[in-house]
C-alpha positions, 0 to 999 in steps of 0.5 A, spaced: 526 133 891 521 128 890 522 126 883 529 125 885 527 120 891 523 117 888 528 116 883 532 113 887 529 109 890 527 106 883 534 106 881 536 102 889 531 097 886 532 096 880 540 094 882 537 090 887 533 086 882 536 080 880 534 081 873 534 087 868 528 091 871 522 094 865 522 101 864 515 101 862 511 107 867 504 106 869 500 112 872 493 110 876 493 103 875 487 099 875 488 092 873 484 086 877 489 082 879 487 075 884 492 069 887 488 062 886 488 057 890 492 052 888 489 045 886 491 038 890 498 036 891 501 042 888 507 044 890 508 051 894 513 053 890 508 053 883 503 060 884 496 061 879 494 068 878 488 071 873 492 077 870 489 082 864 489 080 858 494 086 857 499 083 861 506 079 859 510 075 862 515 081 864 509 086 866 507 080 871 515 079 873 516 086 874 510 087 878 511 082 884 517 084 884 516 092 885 510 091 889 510 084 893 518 084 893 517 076 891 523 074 886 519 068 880 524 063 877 520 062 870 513 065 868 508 061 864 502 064 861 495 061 858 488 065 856 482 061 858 477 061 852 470 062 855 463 058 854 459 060 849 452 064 853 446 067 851 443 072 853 436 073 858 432 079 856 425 078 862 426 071 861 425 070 854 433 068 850 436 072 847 443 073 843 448 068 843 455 071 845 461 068 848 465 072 854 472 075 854 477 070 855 481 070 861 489 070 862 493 066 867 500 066 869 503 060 873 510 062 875 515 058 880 517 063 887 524 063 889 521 062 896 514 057 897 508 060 900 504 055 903 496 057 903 493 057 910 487 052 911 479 053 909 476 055 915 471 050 917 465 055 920 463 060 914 458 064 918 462 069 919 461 071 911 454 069 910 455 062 906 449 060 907 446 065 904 450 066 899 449 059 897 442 060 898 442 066 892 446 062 888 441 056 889 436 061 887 439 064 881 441 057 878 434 055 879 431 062 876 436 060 870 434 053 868 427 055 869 428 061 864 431 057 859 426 051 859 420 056 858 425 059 852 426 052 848 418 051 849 418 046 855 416 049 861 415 045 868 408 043 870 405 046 875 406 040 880 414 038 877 416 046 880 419 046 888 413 049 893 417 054 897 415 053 905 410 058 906 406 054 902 407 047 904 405 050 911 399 053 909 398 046 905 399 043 912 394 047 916 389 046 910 389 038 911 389 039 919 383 043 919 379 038 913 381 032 917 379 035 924 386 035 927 387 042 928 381 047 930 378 053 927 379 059 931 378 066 928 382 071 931 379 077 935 381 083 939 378 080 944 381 074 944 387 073 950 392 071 945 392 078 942 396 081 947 399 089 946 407 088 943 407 096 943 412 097 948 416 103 950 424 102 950 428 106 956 436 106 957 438 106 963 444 109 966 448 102 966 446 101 959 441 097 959 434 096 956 428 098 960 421 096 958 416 099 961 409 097 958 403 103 955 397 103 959 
């Protein structure tokens, strides 16, 4: 009963579509399919997308049309050949390779999408650590590759992390007399117990009660 439906509604489609539907059957798929935001003053009729290298222009049509009910006029297709990289084993180079290609289809929609604007406050998907990892990375990477070619940084060309500024800046403070020395003892006032006991009370809310 259930092959028959789904014949049916395979049949029901396949009338529907304005053009001669594809028999190809696919079973579990897994293909990684991402819609590109289109560049500046591109019209909304016109859609990028980064397709597997496996896919042809009527696999692509077919594809949007079964699964998203969009209708194409015109199907263009390009691969994109990678940059040649080399490898980093423990921050030593290693073998030089090129990255599998990547595909890309332009086709032009019957009906426009217009893409909704960026939005301007990112927090909420931790942009700014993500850029600082990136910024991270890309460092580790350049300093990687320059002890590979035999011409690492001096000590002083390298960026101090902010801990080590502060400490810096405390250090000179204590040489020149503007800032006091004062060892740390149990005794001093300014160590205060920050152990606490945490209740819930009935409304919710958090109770602190301080140990004796």
């Amino acid at each position: 009963m259930a092959t028959k439906a789904a014949t049916t509604v395979a049949g029901a489609t396949a009338r529907a579509a304005p053009f001669r539907m594809g028999q190809k059957k696919v079973y579990l798929p897994n293909h990684v399919i991402t819609f590109v935001r289109p560049k500046p003053n591109q019209p909304p009729t016109t859609a990028t997308f980064h397709v597997p290298l496996t896919f042809n222009k009527l696999d692509f049509r077919d594809y949007l049309f079964n699964v998203y009910n969009v209708e194409v006029t015109s199907v263009r297709s390009f691969i994109n050949q990678m940059q040649v990289r080399q490898r980093s084993f423990k921050g030593f180079g290693g073998k030089w390779y090129r990255p599998r290609s990547q595909k890309m289809m332009v086709v032009d929609l019957v009906k426009p999408f217009v893409w909704p604007a960026e939005p301007e406050d990112k927090d909420a998907w931790d942009h700014k650590m993500f850029t600082s990892v990136e910024k991270t990375h890309k460092e580790q990477l350049d300093l990687d590759f320059e002890r590979t070619r035999g011409t690492p940084p001096l000590r002083h060309e390298l960026s101090q992390p902010d801990s080590r500024v502060l400490l810096k800046q405390q250090a000179n403070e204590l040489l020149n007399g503007t800032r006091k020395w004062r060892p740390g003892h149990l005794s001093d006032p300014a160590w205060a117990e920050v152990e606490a006991d945490v209740a819930v009370s009935a409304t919710g809310k958090e109770v602190v009660e301080r140990t004796s």
